[in-house]
SETI-54218 format. One record per residue (C-alpha): residue in three letters; x, y, z. Coordinates in pm, whole numbers, padded with zeros to 5 digits, always signed. Layout:
ALAXYZ;...
end
This chain:
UNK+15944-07397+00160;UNK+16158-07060+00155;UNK+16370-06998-00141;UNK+16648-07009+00101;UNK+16563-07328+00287;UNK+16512-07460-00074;UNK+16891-07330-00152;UNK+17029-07487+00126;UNK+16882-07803+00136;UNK+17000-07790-00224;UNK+17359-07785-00004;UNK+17276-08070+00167;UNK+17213-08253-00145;UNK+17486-08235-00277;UNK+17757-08205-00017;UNK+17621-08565+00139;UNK+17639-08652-00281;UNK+17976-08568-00265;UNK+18027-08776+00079;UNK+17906-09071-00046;UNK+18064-09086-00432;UNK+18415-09026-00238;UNK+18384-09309+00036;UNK+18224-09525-00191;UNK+18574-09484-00415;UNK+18726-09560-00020;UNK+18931-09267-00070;UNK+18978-08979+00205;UNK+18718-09136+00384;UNK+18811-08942+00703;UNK+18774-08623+00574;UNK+18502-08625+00375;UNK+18348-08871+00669;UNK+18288-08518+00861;UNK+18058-08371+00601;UNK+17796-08471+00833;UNK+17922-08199+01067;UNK+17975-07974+00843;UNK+17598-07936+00734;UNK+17478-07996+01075;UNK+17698-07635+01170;UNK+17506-07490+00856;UNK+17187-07632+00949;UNK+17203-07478+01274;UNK+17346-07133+01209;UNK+17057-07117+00921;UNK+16813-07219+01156;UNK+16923-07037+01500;UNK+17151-06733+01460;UNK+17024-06437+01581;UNK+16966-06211+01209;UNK+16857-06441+00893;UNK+17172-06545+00708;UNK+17160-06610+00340;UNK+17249-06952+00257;UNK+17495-06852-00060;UNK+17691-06620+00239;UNK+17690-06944+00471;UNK+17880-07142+00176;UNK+18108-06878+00056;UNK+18245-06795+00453;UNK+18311-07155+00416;UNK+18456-07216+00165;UNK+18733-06874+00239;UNK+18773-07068+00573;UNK+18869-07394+00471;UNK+19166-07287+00229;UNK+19263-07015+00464;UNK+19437-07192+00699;UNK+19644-07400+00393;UNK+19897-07091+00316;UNK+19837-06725+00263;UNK+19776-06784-00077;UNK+19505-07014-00124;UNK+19172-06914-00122;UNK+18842-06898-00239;UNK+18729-06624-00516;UNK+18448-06496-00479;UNK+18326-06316-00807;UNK+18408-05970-00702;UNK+18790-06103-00654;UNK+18804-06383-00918;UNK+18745-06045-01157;UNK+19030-05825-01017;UNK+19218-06116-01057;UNK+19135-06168-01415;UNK+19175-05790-01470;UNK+19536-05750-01302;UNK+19664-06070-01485;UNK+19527-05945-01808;UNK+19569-05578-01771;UNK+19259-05471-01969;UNK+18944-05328-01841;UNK+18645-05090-01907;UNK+18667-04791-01738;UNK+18752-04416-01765;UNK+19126-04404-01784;UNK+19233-04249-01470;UNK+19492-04358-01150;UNK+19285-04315-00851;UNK+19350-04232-00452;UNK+19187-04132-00178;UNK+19284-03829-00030;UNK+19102-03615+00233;UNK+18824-03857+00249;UNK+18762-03797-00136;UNK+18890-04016-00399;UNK+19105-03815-00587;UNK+19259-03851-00946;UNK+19620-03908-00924;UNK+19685-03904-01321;UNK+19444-03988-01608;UNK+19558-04235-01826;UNK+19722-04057-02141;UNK+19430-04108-02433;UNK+19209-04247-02246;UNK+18782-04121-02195;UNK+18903-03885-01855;UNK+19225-03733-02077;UNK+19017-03659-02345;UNK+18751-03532-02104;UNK+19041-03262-01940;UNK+19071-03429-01614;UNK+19351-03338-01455;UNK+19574-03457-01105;UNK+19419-03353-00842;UNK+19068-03296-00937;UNK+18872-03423-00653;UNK+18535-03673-00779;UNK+18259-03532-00508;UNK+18001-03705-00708;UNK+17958-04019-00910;UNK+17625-04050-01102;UNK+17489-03816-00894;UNK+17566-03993-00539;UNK+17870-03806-00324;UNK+18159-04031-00233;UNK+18273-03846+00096;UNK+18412-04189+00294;UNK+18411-04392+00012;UNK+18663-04642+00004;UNK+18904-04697-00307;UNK+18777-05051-00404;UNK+18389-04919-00400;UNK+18520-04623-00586;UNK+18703-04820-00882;UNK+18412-05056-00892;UNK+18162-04747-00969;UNK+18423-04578-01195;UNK+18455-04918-01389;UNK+18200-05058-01642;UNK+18145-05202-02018;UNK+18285-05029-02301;UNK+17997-04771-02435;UNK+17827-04760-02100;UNK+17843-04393-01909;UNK+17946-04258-01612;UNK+17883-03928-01509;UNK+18168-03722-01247;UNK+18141-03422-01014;UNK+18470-03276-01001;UNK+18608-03017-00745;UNK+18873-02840-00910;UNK+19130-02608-00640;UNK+18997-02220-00791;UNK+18698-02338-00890;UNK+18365-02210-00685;UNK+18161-02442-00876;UNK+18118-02808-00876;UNK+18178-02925-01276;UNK+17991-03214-01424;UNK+18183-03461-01727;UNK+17997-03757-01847;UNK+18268-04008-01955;UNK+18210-04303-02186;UNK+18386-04580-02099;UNK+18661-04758-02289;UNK+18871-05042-02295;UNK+19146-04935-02060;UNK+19481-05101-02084;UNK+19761-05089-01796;UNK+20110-05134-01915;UNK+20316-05360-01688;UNK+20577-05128-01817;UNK+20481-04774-01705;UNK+20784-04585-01837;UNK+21130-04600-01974;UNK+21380-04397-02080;UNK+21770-04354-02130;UNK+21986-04202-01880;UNK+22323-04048-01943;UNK+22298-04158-02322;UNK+22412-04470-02251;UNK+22216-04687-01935;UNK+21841-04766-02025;UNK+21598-04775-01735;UNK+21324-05012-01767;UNK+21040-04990-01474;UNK+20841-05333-01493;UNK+20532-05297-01216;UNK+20417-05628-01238;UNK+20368-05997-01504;UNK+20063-05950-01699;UNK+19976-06149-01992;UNK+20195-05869-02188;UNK+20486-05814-01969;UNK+20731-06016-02185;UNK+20631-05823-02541;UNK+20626-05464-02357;UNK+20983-05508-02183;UNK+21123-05618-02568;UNK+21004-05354-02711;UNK+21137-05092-02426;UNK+21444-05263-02480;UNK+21426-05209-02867;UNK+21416-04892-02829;UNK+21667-04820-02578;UNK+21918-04967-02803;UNK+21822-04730-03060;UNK+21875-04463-02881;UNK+22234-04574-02778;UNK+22163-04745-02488;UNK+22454-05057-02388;UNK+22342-05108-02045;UNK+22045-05175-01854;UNK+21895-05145-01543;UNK+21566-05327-01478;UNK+21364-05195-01186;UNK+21139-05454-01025;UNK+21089-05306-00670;UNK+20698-05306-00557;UNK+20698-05555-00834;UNK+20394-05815-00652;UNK+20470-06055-00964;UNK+20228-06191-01173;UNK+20236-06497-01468;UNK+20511-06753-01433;UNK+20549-06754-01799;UNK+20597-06384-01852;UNK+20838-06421-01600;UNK+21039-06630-01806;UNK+20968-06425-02150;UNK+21102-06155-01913;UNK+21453-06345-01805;UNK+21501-06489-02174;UNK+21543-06150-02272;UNK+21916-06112-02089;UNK+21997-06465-02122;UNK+22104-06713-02435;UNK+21832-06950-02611;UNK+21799-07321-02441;UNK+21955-07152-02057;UNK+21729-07297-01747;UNK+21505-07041-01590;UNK+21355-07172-01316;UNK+21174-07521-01210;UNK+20881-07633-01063;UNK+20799-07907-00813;UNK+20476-08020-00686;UNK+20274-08354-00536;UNK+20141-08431-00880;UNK+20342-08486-01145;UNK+20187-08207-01392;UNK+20295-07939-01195;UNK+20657-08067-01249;UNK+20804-07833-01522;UNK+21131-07681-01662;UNK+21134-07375-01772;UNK+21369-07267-02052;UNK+21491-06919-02246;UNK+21384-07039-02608;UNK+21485-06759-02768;UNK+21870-06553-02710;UNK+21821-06237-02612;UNK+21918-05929-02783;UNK+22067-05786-02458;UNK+22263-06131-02330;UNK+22595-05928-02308;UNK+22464-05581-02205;UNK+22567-05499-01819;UNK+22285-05566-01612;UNK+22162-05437-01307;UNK+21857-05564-01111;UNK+21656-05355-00827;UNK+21473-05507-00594;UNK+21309-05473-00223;UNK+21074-05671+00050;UNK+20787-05596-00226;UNK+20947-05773-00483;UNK+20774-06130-00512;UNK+20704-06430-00691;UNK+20749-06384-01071;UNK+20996-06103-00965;UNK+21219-06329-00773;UNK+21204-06576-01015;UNK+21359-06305-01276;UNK+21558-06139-01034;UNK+21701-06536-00875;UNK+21738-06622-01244;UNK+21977-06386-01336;UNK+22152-06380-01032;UNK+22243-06742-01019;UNK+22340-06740-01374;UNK+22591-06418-01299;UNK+22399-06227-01585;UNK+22294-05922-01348;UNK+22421-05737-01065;UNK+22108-05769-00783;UNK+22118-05436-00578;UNK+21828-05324-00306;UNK+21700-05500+00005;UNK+21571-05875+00023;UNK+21271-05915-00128;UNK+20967-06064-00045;UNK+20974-06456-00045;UNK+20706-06587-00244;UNK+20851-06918-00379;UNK+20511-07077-00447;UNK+20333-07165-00737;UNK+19924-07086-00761;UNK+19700-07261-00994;UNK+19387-07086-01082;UNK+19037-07355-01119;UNK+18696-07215-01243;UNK+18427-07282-01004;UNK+18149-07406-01270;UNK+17840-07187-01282;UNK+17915-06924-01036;UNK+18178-06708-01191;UNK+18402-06793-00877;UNK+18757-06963-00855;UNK+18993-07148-00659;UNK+19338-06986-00643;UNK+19532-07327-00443;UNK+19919-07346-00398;UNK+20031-07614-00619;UNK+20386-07607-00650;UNK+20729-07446-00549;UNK+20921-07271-00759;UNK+21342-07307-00810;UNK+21610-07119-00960;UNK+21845-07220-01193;UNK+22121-07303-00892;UNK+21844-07526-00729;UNK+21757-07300-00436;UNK+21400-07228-00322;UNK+21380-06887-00175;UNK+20969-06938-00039;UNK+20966-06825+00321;UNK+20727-06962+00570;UNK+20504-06756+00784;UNK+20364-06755+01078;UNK+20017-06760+01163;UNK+20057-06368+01283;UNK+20209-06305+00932;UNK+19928-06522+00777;UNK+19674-06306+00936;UNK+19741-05958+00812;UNK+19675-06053+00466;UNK+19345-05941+00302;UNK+19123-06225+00295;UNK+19014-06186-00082;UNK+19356-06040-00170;UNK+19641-06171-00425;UNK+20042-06129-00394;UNK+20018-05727-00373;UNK+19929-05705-00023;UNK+20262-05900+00152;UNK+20275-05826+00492;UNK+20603-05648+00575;UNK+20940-05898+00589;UNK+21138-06042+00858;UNK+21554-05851+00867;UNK+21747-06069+00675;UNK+21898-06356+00843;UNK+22151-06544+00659;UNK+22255-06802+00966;UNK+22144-07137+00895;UNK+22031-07043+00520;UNK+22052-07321+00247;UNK+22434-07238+00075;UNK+22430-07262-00322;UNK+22653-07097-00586;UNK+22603-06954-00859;UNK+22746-07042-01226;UNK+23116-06824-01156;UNK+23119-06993-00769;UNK+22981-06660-00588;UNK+22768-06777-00302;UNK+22416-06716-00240;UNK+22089-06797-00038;UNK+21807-07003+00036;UNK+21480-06998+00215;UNK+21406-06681+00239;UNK+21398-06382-00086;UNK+21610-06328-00339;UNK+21941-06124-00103;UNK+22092-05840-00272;UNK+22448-05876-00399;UNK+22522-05491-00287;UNK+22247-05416+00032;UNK+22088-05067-00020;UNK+21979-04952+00318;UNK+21629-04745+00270;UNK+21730-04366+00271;UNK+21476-04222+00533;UNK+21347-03895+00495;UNK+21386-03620+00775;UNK+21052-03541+00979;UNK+20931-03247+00796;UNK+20954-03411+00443;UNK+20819-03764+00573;UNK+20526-03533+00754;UNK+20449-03405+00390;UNK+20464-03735+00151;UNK+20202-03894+00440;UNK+19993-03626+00389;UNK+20008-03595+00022;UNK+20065-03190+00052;UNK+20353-03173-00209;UNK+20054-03337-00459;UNK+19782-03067-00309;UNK+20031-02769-00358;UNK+20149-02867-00704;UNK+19750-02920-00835;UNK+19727-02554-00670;UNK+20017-02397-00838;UNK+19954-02612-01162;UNK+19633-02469-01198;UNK+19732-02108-01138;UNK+20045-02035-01342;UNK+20063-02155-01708;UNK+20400-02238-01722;UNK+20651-02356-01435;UNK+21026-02478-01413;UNK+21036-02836-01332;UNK+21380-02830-01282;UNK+21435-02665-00996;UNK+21219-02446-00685;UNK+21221-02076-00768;UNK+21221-01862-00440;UNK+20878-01749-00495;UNK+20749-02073-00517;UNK+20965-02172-00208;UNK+20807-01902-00010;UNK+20473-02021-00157;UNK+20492-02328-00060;UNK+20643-02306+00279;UNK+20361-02109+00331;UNK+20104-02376+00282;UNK+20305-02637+00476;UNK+20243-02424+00782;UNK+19906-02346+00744;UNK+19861-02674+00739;UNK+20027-02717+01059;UNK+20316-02941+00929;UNK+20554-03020+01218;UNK+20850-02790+01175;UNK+20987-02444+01127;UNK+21078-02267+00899;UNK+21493-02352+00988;UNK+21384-02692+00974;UNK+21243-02683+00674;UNK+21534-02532+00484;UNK+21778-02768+00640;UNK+21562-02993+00453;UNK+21511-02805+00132;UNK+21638-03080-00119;UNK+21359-03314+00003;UNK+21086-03103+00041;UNK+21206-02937-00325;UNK+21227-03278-00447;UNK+20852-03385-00367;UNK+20711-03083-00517;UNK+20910-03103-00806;UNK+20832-03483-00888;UNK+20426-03368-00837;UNK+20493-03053-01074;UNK+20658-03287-01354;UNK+20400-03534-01330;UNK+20106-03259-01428;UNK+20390-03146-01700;UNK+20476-03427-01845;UNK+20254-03768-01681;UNK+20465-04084-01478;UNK+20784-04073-01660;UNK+20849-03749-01616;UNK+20776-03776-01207;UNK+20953-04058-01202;UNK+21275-03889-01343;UNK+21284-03667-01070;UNK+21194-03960-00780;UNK+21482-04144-00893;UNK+21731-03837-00811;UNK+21716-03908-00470;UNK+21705-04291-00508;UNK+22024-04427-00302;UNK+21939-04764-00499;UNK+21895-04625-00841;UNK+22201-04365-00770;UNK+22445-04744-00687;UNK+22315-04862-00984;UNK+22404-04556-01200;UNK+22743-04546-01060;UNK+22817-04875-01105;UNK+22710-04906-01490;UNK+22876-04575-01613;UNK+23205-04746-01565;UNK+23124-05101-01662;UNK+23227-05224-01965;UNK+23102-05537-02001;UNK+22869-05764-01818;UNK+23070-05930-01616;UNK+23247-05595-01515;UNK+22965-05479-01269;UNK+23072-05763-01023;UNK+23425-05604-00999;UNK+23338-05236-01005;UNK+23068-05388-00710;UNK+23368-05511-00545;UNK+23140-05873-00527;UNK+23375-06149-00414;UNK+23369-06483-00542;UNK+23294-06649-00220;UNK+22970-06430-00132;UNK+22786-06152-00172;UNK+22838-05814-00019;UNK+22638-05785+00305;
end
C-alpha cells in the first residue's frame, strides 16, 4: 500500500469514526449521515482524476469548501494563513525590517523599518531586490516575496539590490531580527494644539501604543484629538475596547456580543476613565474601516463622545473565534457571534454571494470587497445618548459625509504608476539635500520631464493646471526618504478633504460637546 492510499484510508478511518460516535449520541444524524458520500467523492477523485492528487490537498480543498459557503469569514487555515494570522494579530515577526511592494515586476522596498537589520544595512526606498539568496524575483508575487524575506531570528538572508545610478548589482546579507509593526505608525501634533493619532489596525498592542501617543500629545500641549482609523481592517475585540476606554469614563458600555451559545454572550466595559474623556474628539473613517474599527468608531458615536467624519465604513458586525486544529499547525477561524454598540444597533451587512466571492479564499478582514452607496431607507432607527439619530444594518454612517476628493487624470495617471516614488528615489539619490516643503522650478522641470518620457497622459498645460497634485505626490515621496512615514504622511494629509473638516472643526471647538455645533449636527440626525 502507497503512503498516500495509506493516508487516506487513514481519512476514512476516522471520518466514518466520527460518523458513528455522533449518531450513536443521535445528534445531527442527517448531516453527519452523508459522510458516506463524502469519502466515496474522495475515494473516487483519489482513485480516477486525471493527475495523482495528494490526499492531504483532497482534505484541505475540503475542508476551505465546507465553511466557505457559511459567511465570508469563516474558513479553514491552512498553515501558511493560520501564521499570517498569528503574525498580523500579534505584530511581531522575524524578518529584515523593510515595507515591501511590487513595482515594475520587481518587489521593491517602500521604507525599511527605522532600526531594524535592512536600516542598519543602508537600504533605502526604492532600491529594487533583483535577487534573493541568489535566485531573481522578476514576477514574483508579494506574498512569495515576504515569505522568502521572512525567517527566524539569527538566520540570513542574502539581497541583490538595484540601486537608480548604480551600474552594478550590490549584494547585503541581512540577519534577521525580531521585527515589530506598530498598530500606531505615527503621530504628531498639529497647530500646537490638535493631536493626530493614525491607528492601522488591533493588534495585541494597539490599546498600550494609542495611550502612550496620547501621553505624549498632551505633553506637548495637545487638548484635542483626532483619531484616524480609515483602511483600519480591525483586529482584537479587546484592543478595541482598551482603544474606546481611552475617550470614555471607567464602568461606560462598549459594545456587546450575542451568539447561539451562551459563552459568546459578553459585555464589554471601559474599566478604566480615560485621560482624554473631555478632550474634543474627532473620528475618521471610510468603506475600509471594519470590525474592531466600527466597534470604536460606533462606540463613541452612540455615546456622543466623538464627532464621526468620512464615508460609511465597511460593515463587519461579526464576531470570529479562532480553534487550533490539533497536530497540524492549522485553524478554524468560524463566525461566532455579532457584535452591538452601546445604543443596541448592529451595523453587520449581509452580502451577496457575488460580494462573497471576491474575497481571497485564505484571506482575513483586510481584503473587503468594495461597499454598496449608502442607503439609509428602511435602516434600523436608534439614538444616541443626547437623542441624535443614527443607523443600523449596514457600517458605522458618518455624522458629516466626506465625499472622496478625486484626483485630475494626470496626477491619478502618476500615483497608479508609482512615478512620483521612482522620481523621488532618483532625485534622492542624486542631490544631498532637498526642500521638502515645496517644488523648486528646477525640480519641476525635472520632473515633468520624466513624466513624459514615460508617456504619462497629458501635456505640459495640463500638467501645470494640476501642479498642486502632482507637487504634492512628489513631495510626500521626497519627505518620506527625509524623514520615514510620519513625515510623508504630513504632507498626504494637506490635501486630505477629510483630515482638512476635521482640522477646521477642532481649532474652534472648545469642548467636547462643541464639535457637534460647530458640525452644525442636529439633534434629530446626522448630516447627510
Amino acid at each position: 500500500m502507497t503512503r498516500n492510499r495509506f493516508f487516506l484510508l487513514l481519512a476514512f478511518v476516522a471520518l466514518f469514526a466520527l460518523g458513528w460516535w455522533v449518531g450513536r449520541g443521535g445528534a445531527n444524524s442527517d448531516l453527519y449521515g452523508n459522510l458516506d458520500l463524502f469519502i466515496e467523492v474522495l475515494s473516487r477523485v483519489e482513485q480516477n482524476y486525471v493527475d495523482p492528487v495528494k490526499p492531504d490537498q483532497l482534505i484541505d480543498g475540503a475542508l476551505k469548501g465546507m465553511v466557505r459557503d457559511l459567511d465570508p469569514y469563516s474558513q479553514y487555515l491552512d498553515a501558511r494563513s493560520f501564521s499570517r494570522l498569528q503574525t498580523t494579530t500579534q505584530g511581531v515577526f522575524g524578518g529584515i525590517g523593510a515595507v515591501v511592494g511590487v513595482r515594475d515586476n520587481y518587489p521593491t522596498v517602500i521604507s525599511p523599518i527605522e532600526g531594524s537589520p535592512a536600516w542598519r544595512a543602508g537600504v533605502r526606498s526604492g532600491d529594487v531586490i533583483v535577487r534573493i539568496d541568489g535566485k531573481g524575483t522578476a514576477g514574483l508575487s508579494m506574498d512569495d516575496a515576504v515569505d522568502k524575506l521572512r525567517g527566524a531570528k539569527g538566520t540570513k538572508v542574502t539581497l541583490g539590490l538595484m540601486r537608480l545610478g548604480d551600474t552594478e548589482e550590490r549584494s547585503v546579507t541581512l540577519e534577521r531580527d525580531v521585527i515589530t509593526t506598530p498598530s500606531v505608525p505615527y503621530w504628531f501634533a498639529l497647530d500646537d494644539a490638535v493631536g493626530y493619532v493614525r491607528l492601522a489596525d488591533f493588534s495585541e498592542k494597539s490599546g498600550g501604543e494609542v495611550r502612550q501617543a496620547l501621553e505624549r500629545l498632551r505633553a506637548q500641549g495637545a487638548k484635542s484629538a483626532i483619531l484616524d482609523l480609515r483602511s483600519n481592517p480591525g483586529g482584537l475585540l479587546e484592543q478595541a475596547v482598551n482603544v474606546a476606554e481611552q475617550f470614555l469614563p471607567k464602568g461606560q458600555l462598549v459594545v456587546y456580543t450575542h451568539g447561539r451559545s451562551k459563552g459568546q454572550d459578553q459585555r464589554y466595559y471601559a474599566t478604566e476613565g480615560g485621560a482624554e474623556s473631555r478632550w474634543p474628539l474627532v473620528v475618521l473613517i471610510d468603506e475600509g474601516s471594519a470590525s474592531a474599527s466600527e466597534i470604536v468608531a460606533g462606540a463613541l458615536q452612540d455615546l456622543d463622545r466623538a464627532l464621526v467624519i468620512g464615508r460609511t465604513s465597511f460593515g463587519k458586525g461579526s464576531v470570529q473565534s479562532v480553534y487550533p486544529l490539533r497536530n497540524r499547525g492549522t485553524a478554524l477561524k468560524l463566525t461566532t457571534a455579532l457584535y452591538y454598540t452601546p445604543s443596541g444597533r448592529s451595523i453587520h451587512k449581509h452580502m451577496d454571494q457575488a460580494a462573497l466571492d471576491s474575497l481571497l479564499d485564505e484571506g482575513d478582514d483586510s481584503a473587503p470587497p468594495p461597499p454598496a452607496a449608502a442607503d439609509t431607507s428602511g435602516a434600523p432607527r436608534y439614538h444616541t445618548a443626547a437623542g441624535r439619530l443614527v443607523y443600523g444594518g449596514g457600517g458605522i454612517r458618518p455624522d458629516v459625509a466626506v465625499r472622496p476628493d478625486s484626483l485630475p487624470p494626470v496626477a491619478h495617471a502618476v500615483e497608479a504608476r508609482a512615478l512620483a516614488f521612482r522620481f523621488a528615489t532618483r532625485w534622492a539619490n542624486t542631490h544631498a539635500k532637498f526642500d521638502v516643503a515645496q517644488v523648486n522650478e528646477q525640480e519641476w522641470r525635472d520632473y515633468t520631464a520624466f513624466l513624459a518620457s514615460e508617456k504619462t497622459p497629458g501635456t505640459r498645460e495640463e500638467m501645470e493646471r494640476e501642479r498642486p497634485e502632482l507637487s504634492r505626490a512628489l513631495r510626500r515621496e521626497l519627505a518620506r526618504r527625509a524623514g520615514g512615514d510620519e513625515a510623508a504622511a504630513k504632507v498626504a494629509l494637506e490635501g486630505d478633504p477629510v483630515f482638512q473638516q476635521a482640522m477646521e472643526i477642532l481649532n474652534r471647538a472648545k469642548s467636547a460637546k462643541e464639535v457637534f455645533r460647530l458640525a452644525a449636527i442636529p439633534e434629530s440626525g446626522a448630516r447627510r
